[in-house]
PDB file of N, CA, C and O in Angstrom, chain B, residues numbered from 101:
ATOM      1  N   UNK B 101    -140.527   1.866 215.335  1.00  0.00           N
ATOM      2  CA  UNK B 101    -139.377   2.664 215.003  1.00  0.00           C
ATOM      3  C   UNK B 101    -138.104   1.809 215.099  1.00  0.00           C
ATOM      4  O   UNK B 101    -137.275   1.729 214.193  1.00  0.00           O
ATOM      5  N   UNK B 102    -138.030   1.213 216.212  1.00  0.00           N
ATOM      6  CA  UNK B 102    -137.104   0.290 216.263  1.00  0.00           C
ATOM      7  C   UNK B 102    -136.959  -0.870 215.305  1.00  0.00           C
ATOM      8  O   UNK B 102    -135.789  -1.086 214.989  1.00  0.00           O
ATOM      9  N   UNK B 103    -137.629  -1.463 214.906  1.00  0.00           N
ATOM     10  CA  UNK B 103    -137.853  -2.260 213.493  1.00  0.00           C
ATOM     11  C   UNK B 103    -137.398  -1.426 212.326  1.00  0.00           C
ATOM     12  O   UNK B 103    -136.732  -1.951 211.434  1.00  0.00           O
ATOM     13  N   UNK B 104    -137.693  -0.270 212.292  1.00  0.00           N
ATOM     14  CA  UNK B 104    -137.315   0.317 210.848  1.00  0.00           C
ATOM     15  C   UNK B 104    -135.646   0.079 210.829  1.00  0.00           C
ATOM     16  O   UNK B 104    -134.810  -0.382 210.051  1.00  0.00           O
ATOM     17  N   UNK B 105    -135.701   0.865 212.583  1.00  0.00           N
ATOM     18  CA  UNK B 105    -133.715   0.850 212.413  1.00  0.00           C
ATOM     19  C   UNK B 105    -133.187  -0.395 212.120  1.00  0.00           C
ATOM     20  O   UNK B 105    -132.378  -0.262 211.202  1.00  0.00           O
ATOM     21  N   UNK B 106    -133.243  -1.094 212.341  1.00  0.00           N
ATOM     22  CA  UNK B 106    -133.006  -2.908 212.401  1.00  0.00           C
ATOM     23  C   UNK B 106    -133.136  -2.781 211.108  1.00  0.00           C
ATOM     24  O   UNK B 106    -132.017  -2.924 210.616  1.00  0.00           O
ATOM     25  N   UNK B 107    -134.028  -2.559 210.193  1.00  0.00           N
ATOM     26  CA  UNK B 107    -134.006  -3.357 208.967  1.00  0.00           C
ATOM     27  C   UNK B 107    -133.495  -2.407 208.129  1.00  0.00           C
ATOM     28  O   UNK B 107    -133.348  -2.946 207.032  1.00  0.00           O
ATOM     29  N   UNK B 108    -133.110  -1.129 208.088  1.00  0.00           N
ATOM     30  CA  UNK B 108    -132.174  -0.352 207.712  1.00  0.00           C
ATOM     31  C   UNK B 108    -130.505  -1.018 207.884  1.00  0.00           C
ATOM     32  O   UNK B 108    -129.673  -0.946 206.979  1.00  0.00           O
ATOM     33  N   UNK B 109    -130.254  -1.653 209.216  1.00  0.00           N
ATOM     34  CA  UNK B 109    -128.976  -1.921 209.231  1.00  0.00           C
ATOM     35  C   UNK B 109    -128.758  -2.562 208.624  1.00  0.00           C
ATOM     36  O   UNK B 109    -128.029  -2.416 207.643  1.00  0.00           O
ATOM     37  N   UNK B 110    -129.501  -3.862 209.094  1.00  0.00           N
ATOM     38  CA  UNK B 110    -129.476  -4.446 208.267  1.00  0.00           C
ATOM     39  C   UNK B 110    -129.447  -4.989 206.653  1.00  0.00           C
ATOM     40  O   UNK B 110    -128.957  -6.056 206.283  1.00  0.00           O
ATOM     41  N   UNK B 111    -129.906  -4.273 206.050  1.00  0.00           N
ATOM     42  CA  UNK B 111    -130.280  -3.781 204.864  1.00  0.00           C
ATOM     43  C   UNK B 111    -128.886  -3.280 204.467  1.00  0.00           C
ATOM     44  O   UNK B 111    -128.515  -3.526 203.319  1.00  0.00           O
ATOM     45  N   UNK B 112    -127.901  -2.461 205.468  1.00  0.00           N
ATOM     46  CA  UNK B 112    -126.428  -2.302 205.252  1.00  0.00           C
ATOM     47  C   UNK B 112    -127.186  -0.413 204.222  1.00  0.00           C
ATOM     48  O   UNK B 112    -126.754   0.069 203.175  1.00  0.00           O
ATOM     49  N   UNK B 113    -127.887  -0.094 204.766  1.00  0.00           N
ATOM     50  CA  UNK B 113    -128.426   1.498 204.279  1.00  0.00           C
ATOM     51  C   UNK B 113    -128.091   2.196 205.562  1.00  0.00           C
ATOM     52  O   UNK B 113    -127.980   3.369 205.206  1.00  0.00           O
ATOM     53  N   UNK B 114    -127.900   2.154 206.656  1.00  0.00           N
ATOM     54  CA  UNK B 114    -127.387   2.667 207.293  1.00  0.00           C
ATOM     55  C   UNK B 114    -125.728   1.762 208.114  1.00  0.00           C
ATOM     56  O   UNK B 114    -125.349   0.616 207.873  1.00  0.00           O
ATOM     57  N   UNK B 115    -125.186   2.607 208.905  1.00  0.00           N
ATOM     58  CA  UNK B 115    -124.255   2.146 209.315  1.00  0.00           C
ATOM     59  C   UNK B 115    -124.477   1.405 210.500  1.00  0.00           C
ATOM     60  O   UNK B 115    -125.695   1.243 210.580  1.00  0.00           O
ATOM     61  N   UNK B 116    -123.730   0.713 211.752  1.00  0.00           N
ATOM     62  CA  UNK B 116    -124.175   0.118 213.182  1.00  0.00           C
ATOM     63  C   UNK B 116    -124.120   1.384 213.832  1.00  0.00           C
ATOM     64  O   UNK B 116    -125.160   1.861 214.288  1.00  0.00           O
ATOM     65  N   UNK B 117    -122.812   2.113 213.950  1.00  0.00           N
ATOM     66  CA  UNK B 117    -122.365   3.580 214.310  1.00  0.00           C
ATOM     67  C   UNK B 117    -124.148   4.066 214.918  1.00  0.00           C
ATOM     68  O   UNK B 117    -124.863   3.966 215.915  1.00  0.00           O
ATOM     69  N   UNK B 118    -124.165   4.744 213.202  1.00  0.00           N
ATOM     70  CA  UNK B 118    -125.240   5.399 212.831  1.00  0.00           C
ATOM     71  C   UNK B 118    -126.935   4.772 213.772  1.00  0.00           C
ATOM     72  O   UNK B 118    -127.579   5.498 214.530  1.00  0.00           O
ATOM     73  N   UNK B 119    -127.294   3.356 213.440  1.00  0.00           N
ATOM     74  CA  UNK B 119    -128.031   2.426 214.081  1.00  0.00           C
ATOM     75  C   UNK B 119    -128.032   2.975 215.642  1.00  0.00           C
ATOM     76  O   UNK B 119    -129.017   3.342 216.282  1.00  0.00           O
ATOM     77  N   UNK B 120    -126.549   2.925 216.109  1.00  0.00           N
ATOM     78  CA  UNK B 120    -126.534   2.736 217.569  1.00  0.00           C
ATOM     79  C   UNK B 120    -127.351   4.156 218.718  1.00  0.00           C
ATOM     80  O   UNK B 120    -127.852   4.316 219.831  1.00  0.00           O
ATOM     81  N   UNK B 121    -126.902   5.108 217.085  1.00  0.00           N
ATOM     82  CA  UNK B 121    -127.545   6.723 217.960  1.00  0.00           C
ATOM     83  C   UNK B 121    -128.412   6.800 217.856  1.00  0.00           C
ATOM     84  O   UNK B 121    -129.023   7.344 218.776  1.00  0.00           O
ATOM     85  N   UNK B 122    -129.395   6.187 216.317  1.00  0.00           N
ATOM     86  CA  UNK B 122    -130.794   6.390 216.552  1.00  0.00           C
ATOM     87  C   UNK B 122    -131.483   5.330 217.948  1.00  0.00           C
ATOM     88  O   UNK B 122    -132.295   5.668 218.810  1.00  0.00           O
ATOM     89  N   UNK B 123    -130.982   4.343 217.801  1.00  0.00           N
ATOM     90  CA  UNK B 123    -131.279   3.235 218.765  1.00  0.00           C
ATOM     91  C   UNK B 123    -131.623   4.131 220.132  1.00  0.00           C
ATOM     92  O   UNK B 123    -132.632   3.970 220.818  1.00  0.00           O
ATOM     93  N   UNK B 124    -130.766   4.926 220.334  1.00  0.00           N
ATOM     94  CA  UNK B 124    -130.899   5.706 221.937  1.00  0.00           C
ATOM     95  C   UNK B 124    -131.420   6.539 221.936  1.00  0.00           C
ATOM     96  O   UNK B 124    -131.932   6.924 222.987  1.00  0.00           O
ATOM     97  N   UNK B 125    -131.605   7.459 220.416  1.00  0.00           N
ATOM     98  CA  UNK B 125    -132.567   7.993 220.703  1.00  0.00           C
ATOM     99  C   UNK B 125    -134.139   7.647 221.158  1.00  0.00           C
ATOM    100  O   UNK B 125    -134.777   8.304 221.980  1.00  0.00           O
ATOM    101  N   UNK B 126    -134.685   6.304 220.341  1.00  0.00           N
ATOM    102  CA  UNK B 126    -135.912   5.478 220.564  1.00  0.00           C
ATOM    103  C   UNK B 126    -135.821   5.396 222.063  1.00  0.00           C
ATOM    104  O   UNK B 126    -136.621   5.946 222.821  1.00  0.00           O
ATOM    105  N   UNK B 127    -134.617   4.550 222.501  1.00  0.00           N
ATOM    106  CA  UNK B 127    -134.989   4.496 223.826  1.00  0.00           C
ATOM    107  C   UNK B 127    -135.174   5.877 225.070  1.00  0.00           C
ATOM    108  O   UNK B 127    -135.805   5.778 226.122  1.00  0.00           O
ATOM    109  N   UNK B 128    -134.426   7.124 224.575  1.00  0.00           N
ATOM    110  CA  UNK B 128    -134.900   8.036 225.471  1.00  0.00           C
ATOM    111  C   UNK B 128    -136.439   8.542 225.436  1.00  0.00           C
ATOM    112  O   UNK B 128    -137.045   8.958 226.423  1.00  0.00           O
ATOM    113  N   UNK B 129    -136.861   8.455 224.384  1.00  0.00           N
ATOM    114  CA  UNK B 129    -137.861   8.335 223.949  1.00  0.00           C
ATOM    115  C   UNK B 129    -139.426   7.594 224.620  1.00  0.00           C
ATOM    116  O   UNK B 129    -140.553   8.037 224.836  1.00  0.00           O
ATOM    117  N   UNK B 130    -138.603   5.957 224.822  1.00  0.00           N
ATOM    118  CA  UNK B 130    -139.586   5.352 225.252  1.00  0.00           C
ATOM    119  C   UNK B 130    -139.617   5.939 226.730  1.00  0.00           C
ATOM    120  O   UNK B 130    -140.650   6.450 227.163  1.00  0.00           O
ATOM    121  N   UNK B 131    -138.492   5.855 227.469  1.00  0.00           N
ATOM    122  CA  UNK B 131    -138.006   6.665 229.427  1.00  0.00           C
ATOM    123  C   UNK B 131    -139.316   7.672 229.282  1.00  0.00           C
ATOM    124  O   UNK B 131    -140.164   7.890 230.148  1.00  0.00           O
ATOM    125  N   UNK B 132    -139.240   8.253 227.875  1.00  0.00           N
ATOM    126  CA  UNK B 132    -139.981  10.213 228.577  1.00  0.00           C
ATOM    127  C   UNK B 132    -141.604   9.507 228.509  1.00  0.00           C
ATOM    128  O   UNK B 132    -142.467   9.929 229.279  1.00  0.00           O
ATOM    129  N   UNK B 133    -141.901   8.419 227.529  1.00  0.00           N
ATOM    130  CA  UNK B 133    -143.063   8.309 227.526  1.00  0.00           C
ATOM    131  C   UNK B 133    -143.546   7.288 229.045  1.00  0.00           C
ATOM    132  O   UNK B 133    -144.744   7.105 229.259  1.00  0.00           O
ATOM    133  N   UNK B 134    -142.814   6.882 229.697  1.00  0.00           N
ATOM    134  CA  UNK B 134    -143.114   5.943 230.773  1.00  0.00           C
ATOM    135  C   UNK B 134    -143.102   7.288 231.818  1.00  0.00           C
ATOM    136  O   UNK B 134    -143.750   7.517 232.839  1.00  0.00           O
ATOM    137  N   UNK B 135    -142.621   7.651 231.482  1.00  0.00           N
ATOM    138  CA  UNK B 135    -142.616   9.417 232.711  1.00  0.00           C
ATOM    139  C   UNK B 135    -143.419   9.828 232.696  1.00  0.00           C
ATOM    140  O   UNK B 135    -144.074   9.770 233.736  1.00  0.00           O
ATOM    141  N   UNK B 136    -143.848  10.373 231.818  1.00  0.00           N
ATOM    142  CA  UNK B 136    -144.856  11.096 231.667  1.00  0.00           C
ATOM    143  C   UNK B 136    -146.414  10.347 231.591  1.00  0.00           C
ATOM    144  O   UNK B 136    -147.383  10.939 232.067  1.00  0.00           O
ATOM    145  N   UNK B 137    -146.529   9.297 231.092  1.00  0.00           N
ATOM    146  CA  UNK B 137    -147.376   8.160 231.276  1.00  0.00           C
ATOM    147  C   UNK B 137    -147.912   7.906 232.693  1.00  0.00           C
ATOM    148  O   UNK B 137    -149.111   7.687 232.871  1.00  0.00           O
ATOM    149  N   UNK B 138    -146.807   7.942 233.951  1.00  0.00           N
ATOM    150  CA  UNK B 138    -147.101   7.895 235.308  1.00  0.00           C
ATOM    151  C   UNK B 138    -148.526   8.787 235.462  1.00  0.00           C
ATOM    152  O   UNK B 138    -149.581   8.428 235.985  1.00  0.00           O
ATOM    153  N   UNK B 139    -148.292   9.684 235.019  1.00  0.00           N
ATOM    154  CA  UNK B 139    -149.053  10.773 235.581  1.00  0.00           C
ATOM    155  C   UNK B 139    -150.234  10.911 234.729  1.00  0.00           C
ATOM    156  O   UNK B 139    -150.942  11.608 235.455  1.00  0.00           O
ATOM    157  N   UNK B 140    -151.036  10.664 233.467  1.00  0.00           N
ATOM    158  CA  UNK B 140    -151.401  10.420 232.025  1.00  0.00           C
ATOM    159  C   UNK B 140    -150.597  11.880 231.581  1.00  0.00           C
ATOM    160  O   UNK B 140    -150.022  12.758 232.223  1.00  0.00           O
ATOM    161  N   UNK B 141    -150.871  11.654 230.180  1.00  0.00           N
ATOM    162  CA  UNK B 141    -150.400  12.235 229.385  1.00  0.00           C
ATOM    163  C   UNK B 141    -151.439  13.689 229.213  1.00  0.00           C
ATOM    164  O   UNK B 141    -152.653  13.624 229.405  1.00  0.00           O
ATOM    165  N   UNK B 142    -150.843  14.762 228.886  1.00  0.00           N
ATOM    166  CA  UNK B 142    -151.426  15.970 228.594  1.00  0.00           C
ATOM    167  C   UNK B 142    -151.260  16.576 226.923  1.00  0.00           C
ATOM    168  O   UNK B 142    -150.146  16.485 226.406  1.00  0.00           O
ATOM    169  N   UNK B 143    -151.928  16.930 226.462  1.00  0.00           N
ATOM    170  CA  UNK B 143    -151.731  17.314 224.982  1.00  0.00           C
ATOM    171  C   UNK B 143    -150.075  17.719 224.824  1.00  0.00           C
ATOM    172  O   UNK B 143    -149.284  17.106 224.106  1.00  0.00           O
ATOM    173  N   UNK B 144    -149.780  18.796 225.598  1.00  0.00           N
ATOM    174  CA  UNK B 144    -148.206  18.990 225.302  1.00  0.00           C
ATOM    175  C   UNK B 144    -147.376  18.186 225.410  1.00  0.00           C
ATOM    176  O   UNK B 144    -146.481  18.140 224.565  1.00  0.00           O
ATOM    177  N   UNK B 145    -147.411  17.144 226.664  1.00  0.00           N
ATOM    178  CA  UNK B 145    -146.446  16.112 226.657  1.00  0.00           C
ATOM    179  C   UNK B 145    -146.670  15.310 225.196  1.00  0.00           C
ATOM    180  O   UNK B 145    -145.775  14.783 224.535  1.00  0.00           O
ATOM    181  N   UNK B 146    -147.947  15.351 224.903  1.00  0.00           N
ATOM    182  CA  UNK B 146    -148.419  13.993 223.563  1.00  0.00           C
ATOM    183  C   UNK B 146    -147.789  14.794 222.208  1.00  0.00           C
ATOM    184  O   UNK B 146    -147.396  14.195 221.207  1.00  0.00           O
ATOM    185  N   UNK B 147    -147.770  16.404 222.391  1.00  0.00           N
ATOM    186  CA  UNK B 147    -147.103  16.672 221.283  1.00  0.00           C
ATOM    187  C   UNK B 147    -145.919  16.366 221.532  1.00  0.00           C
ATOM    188  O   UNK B 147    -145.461  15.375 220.964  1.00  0.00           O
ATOM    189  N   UNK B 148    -144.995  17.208 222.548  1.00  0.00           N
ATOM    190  CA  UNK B 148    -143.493  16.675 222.829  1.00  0.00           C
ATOM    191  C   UNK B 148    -142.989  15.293 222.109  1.00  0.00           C
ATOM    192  O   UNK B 148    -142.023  15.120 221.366  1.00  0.00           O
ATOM    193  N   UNK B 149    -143.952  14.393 222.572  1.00  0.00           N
ATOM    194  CA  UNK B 149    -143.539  12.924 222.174  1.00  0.00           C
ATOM    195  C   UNK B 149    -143.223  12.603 220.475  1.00  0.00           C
ATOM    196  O   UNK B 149    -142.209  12.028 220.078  1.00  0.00           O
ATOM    197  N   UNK B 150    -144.187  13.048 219.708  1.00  0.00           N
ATOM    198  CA  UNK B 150    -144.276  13.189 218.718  1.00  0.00           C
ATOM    199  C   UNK B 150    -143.570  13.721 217.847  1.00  0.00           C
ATOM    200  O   UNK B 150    -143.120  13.323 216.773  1.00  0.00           O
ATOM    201  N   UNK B 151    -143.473  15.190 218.715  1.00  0.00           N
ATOM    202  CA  UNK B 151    -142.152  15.871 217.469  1.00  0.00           C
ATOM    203  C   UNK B 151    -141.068  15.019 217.734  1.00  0.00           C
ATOM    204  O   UNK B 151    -140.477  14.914 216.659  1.00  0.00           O
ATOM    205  N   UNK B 152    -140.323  14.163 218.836  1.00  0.00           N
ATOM    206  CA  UNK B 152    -139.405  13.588 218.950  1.00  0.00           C
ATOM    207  C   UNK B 152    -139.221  12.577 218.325  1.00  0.00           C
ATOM    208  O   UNK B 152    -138.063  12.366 217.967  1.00  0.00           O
ATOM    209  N   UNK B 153    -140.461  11.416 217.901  1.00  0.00           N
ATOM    210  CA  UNK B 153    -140.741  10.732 216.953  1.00  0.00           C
ATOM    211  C   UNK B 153    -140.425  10.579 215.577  1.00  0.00           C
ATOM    212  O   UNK B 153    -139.866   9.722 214.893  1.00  0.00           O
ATOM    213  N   UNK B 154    -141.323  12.427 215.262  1.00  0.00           N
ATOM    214  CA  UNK B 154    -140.630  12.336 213.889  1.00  0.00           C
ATOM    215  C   UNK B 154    -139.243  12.990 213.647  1.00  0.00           C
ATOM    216  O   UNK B 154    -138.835  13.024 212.486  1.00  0.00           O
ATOM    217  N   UNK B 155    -138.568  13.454 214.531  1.00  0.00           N
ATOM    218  CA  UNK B 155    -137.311  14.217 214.332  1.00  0.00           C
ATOM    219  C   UNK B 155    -136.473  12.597 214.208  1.00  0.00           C
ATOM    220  O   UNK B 155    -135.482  12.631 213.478  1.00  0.00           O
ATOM    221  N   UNK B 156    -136.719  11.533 214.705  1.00  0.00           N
ATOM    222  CA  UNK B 156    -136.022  10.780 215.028  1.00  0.00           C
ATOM    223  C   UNK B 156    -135.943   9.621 213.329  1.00  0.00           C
ATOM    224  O   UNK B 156    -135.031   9.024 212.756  1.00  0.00           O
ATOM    225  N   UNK B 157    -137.540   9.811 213.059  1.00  0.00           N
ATOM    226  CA  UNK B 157    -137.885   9.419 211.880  1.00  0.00           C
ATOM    227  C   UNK B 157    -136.978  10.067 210.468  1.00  0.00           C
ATOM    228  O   UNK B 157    -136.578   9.491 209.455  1.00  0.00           O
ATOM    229  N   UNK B 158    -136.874  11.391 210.874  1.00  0.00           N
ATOM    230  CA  UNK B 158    -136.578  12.211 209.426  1.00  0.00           C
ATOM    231  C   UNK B 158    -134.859  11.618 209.870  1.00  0.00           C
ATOM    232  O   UNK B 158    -134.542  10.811 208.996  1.00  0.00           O
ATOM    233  N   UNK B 159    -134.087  11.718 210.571  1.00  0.00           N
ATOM    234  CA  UNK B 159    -132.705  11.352 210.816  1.00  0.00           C
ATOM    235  C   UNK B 159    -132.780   9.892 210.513  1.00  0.00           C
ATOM    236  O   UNK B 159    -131.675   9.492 210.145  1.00  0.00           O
ATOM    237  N   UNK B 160    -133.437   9.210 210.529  1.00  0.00           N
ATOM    238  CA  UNK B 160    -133.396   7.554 210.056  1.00  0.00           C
ATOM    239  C   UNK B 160    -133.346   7.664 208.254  1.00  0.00           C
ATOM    240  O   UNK B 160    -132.610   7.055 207.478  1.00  0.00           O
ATOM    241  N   UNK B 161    -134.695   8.937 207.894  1.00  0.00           N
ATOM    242  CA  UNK B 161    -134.218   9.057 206.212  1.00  0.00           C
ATOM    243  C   UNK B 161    -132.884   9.558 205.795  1.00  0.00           C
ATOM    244  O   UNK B 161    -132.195   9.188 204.843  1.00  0.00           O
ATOM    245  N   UNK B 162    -132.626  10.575 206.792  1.00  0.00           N
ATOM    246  CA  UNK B 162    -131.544  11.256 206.113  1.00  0.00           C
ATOM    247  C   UNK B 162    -129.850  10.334 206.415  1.00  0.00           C
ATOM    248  O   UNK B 162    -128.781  10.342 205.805  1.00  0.00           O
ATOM    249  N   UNK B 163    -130.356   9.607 207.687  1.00  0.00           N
ATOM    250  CA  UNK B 163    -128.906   8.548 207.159  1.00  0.00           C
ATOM    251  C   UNK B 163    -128.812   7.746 206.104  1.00  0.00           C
ATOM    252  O   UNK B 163    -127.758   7.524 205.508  1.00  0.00           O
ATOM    253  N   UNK B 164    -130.147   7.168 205.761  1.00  0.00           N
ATOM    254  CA  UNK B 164    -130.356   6.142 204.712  1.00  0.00           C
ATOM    255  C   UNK B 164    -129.416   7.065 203.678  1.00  0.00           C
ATOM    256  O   UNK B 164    -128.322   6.616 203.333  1.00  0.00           O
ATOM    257  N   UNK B 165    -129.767   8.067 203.306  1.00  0.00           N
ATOM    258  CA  UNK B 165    -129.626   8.756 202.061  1.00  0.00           C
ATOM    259  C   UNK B 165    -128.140   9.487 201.921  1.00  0.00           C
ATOM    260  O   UNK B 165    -127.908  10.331 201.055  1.00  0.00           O
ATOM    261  N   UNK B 166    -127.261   9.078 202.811  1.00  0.00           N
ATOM    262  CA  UNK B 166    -126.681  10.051 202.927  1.00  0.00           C
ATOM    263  C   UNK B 166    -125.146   8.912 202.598  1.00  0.00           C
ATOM    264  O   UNK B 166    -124.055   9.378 202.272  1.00  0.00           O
ATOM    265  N   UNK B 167    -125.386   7.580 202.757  1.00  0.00           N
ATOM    266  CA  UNK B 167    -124.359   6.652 202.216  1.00  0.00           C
ATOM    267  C   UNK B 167    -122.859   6.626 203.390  1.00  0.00           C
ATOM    268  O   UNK B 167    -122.036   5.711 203.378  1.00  0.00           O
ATOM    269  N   UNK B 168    -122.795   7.765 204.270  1.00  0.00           N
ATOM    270  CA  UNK B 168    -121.118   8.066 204.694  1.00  0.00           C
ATOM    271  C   UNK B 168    -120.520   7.294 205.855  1.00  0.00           C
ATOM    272  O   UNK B 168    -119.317   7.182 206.086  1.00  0.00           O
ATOM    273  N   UNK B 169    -121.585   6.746 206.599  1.00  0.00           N
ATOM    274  CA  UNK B 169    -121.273   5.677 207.469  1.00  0.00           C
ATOM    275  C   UNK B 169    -121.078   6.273 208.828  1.00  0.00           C
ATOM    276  O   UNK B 169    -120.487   5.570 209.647  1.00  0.00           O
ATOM    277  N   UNK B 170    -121.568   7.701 209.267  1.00  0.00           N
ATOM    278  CA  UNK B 170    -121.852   8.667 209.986  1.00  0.00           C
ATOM    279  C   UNK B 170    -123.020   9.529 210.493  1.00  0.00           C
ATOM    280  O   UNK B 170    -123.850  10.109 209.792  1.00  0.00           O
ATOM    281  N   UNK B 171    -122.933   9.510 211.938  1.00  0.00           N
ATOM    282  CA  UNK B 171    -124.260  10.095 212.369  1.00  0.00           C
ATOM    283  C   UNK B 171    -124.246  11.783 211.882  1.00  0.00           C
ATOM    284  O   UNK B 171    -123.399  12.637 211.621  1.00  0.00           O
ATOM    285  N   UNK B 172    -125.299  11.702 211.923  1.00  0.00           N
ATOM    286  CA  UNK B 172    -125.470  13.618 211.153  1.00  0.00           C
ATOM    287  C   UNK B 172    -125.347  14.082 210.030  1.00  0.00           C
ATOM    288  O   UNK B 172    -125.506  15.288 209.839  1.00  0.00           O
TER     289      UNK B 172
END
């Protein structure tokens, strides 16, 4: 995920702005999975993780697409 963002910025399809929020999102991301990892993982936590994944995924398309140099 982090590679995509990188080569999106790069790429100058998204903004740094923009880059910097998905960026934190990945990393809260990775925190919940080391949390929850302590303990193993349970189907709900493994979904949790996931929908966060792709929510994080679909906001990486929709900045690409969206040209304004702004998160959201």
């Amino acid at each position: 995920m982090r590679a995509d963002i990188d080569r999106a910025q790069a790429r100058r399809t998204i903004s740094p702005r923009e880059a910097s929020g998905l960026r934190r999102q990945a990393a809260d991301i990775q925190r919940q999975y080391a949390a929850f990892a302590r303990g193993g993982l349970d189907r709900n936590e493994v979904r949790r993780l996931q929908d966060r994944v792709n929510d994080v995924r679909a906001h990486l398309r929709m900045e690409r697409r969206d040209w304004d140099g702004r998160r959201g």
